[in-house]
N, CA and C of each residue as an Amber inpcrd file, in Angstrom:
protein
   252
 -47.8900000  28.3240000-103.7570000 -47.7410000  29.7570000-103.8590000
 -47.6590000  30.1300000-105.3370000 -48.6000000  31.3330000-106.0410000
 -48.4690000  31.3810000-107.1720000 -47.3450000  32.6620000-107.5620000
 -47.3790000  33.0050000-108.7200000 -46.1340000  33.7920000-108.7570000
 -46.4190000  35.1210000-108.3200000 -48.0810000  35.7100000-108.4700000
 -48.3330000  36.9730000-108.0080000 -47.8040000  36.5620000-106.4370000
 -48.5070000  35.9740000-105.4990000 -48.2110000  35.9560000-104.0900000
 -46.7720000  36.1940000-104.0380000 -45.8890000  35.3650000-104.8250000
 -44.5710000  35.3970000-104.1440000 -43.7250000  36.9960000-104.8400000
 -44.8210000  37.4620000-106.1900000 -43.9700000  39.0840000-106.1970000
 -44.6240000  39.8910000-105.3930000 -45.6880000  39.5700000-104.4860000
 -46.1950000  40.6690000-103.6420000 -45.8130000  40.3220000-102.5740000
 -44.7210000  39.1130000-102.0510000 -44.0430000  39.3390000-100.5090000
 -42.9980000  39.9570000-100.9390000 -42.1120000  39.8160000-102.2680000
 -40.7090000  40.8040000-102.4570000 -41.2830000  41.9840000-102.4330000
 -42.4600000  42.4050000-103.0950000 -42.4400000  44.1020000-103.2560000
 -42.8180000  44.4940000-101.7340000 -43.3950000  44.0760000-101.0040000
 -43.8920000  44.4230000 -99.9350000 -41.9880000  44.3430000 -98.9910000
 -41.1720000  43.4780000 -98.8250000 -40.1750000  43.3980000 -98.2190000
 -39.4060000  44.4380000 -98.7670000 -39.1200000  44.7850000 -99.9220000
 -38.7480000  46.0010000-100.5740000 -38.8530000  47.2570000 -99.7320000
 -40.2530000  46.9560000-100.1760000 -40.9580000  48.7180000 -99.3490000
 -40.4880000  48.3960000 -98.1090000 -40.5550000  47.7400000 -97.5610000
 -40.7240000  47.5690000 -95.8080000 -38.5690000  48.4470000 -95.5610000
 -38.2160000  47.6440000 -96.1690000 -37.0860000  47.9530000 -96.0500000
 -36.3650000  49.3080000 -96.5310000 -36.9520000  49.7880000 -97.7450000
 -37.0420000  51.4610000 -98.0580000 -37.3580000  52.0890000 -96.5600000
 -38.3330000  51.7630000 -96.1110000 -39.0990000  52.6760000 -95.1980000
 -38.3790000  52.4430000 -94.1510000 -37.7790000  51.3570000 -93.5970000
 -36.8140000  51.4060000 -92.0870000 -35.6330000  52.1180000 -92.3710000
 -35.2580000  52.2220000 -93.4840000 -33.7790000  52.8130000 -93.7340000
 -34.0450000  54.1490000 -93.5270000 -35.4310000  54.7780000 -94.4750000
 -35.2180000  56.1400000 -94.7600000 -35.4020000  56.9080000 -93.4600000
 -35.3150000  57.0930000 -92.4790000 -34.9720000  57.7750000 -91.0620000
 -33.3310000  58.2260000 -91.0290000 -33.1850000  56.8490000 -91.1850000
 -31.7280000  56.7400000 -90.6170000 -30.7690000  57.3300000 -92.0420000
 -31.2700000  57.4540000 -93.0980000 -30.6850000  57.4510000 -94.3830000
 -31.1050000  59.4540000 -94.8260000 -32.4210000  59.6580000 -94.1540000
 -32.8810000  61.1300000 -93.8370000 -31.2860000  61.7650000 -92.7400000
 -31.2890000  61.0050000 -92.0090000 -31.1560000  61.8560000 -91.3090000
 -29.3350000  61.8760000 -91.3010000 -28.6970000  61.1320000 -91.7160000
 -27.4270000  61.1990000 -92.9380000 -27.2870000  62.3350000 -93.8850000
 -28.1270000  62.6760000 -94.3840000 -28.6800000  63.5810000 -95.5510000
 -28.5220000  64.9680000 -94.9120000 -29.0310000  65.3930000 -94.0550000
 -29.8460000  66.4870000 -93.2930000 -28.2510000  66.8240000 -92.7040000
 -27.2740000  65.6720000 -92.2030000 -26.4260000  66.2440000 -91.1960000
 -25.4820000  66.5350000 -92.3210000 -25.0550000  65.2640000 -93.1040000
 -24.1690000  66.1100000 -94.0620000 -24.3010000  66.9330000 -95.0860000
 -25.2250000  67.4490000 -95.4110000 -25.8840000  68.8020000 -95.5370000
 -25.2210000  70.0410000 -95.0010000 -25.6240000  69.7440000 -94.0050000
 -25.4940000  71.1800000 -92.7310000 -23.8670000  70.9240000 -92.6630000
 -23.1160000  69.8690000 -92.1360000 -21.6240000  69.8180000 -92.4240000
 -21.4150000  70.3650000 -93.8250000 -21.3330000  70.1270000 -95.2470000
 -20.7860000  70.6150000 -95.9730000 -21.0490000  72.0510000 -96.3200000
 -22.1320000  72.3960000 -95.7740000 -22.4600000  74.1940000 -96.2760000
 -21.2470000  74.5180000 -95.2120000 -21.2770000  74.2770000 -93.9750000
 -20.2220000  74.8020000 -92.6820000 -19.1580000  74.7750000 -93.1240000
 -18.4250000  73.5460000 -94.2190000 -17.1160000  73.4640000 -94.3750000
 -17.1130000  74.5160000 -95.4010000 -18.1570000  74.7170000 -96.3480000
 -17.7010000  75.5920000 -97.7870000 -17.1610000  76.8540000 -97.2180000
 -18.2240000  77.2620000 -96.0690000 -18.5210000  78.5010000 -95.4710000
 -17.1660000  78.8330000 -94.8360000 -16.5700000  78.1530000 -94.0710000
 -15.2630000  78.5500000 -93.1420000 -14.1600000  77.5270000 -94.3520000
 -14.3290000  76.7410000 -95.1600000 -13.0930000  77.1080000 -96.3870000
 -12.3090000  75.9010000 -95.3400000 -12.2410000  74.5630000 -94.6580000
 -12.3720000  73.6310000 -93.9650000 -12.4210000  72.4860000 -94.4540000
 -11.6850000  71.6670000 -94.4680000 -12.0660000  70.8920000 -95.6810000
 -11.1210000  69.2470000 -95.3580000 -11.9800000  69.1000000 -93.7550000
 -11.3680000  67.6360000 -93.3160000 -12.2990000  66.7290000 -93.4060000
 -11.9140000  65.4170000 -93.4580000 -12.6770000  64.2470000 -94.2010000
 -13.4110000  63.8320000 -92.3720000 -12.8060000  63.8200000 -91.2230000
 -13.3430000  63.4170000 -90.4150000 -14.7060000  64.3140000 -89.9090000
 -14.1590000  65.6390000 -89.8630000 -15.4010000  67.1200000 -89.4840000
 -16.6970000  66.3520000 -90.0790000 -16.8930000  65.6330000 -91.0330000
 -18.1530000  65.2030000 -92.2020000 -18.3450000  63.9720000 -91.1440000
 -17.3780000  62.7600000 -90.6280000 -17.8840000  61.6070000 -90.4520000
 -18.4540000  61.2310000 -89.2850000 -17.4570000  62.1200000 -88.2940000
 -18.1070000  61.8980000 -87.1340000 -19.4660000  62.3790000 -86.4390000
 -19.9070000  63.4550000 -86.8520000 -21.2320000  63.8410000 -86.5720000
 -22.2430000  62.7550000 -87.4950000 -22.0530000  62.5530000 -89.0070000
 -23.0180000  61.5990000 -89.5360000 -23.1480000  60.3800000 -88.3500000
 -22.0020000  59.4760000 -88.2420000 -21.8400000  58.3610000 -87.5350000
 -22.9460000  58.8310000 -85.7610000 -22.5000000  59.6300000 -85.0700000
 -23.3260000  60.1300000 -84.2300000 -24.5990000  60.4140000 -84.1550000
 -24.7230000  61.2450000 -85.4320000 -26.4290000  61.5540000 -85.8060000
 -27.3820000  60.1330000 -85.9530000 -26.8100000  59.1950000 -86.8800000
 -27.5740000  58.2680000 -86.9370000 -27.6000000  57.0970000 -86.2810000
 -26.6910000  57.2160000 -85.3990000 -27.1040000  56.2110000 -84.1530000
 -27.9260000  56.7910000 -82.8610000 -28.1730000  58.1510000 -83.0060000
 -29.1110000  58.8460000 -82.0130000 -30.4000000  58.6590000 -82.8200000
 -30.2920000  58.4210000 -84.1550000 -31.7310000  58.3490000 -84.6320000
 -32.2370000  56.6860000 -84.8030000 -31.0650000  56.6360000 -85.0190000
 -31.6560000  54.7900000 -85.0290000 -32.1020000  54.3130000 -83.5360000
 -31.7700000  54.8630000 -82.4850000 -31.8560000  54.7020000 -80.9570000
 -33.0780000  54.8130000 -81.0410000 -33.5900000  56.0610000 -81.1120000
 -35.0170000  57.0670000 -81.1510000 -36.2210000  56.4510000 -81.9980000
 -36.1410000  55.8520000 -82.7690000 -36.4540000  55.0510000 -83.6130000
 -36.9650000  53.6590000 -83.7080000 -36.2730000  52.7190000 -83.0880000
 -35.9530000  51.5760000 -83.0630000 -37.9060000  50.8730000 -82.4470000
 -38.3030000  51.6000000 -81.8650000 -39.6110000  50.4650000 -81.3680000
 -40.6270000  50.9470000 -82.8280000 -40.3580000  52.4770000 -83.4050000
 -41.0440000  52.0730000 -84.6610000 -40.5500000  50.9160000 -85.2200000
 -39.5730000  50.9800000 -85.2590000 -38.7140000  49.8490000 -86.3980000
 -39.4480000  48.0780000 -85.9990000 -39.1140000  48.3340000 -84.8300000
 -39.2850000  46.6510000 -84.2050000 -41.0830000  46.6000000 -84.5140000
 -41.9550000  47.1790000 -84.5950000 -42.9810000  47.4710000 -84.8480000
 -43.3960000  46.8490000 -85.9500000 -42.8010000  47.7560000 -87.1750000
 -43.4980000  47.4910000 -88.5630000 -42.7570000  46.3570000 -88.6930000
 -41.4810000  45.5920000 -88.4940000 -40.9360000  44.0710000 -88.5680000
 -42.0470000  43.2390000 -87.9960000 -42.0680000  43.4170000 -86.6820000
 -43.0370000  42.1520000 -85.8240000 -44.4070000  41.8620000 -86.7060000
 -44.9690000  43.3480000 -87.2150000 -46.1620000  43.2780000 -88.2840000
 -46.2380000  42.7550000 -89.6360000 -44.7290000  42.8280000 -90.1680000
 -44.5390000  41.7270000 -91.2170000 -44.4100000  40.3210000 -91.1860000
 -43.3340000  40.4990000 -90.1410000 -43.4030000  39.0880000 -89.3970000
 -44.6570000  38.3130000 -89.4150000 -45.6250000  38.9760000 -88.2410000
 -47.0320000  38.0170000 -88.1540000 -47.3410000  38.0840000 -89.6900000
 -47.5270000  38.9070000 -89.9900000 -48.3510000  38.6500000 -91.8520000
 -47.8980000  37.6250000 -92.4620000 -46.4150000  37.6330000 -92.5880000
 -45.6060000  36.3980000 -93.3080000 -46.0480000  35.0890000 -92.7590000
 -45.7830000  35.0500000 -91.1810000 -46.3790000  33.7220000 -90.5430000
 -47.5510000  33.4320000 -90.4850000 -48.6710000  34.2260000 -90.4130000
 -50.1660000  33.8830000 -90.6900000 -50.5240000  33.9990000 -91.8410000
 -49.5620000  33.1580000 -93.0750000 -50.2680000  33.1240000 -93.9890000
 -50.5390000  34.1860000 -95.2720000 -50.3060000  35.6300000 -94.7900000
 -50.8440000  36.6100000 -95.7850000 -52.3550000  36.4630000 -95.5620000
């Protein structure tokens, strides 16, 4: 294996791994978002109001999600095992 091959399976595992997160890492974003404008707005200002909807949100999205996910893995997978 020369050294390009082996920096183009890290950059490629990199990306791969950017891209499974950012759903679940979107959609973190989006909820506590919408929680902190709500808390500024009604003047509210508990640490759980923020955690429990994140924690909720992104296990409904990681649910929803998950056969993309298992998808682009199994497709790295074979690539890695056949060689590149």
């Amino acid at each position: 294996m020369t050294p390009d091959q082996a920096s183009e399976i890290v950059r490629e595992a990199l990306t791969l791994m950017l891209v499974l997160s950012a759903p679940i890492l979107g959609a973190s974003l989006v909820i506590g978002l919408v929680i902190s404008l709500a808390q500024a707005v009604t003047q509210i200002q508990e640490q759980t109001l923020a955690f429990v909807p994140k924690i909720v949100g992104m296990a409904v999205v990681a649910i929803l999600v998950t056969p993309w996910l298992l998808t682009m893995v199994l497709e790295y997978s074979r690539k890695m095992l056949s060689g590149m």
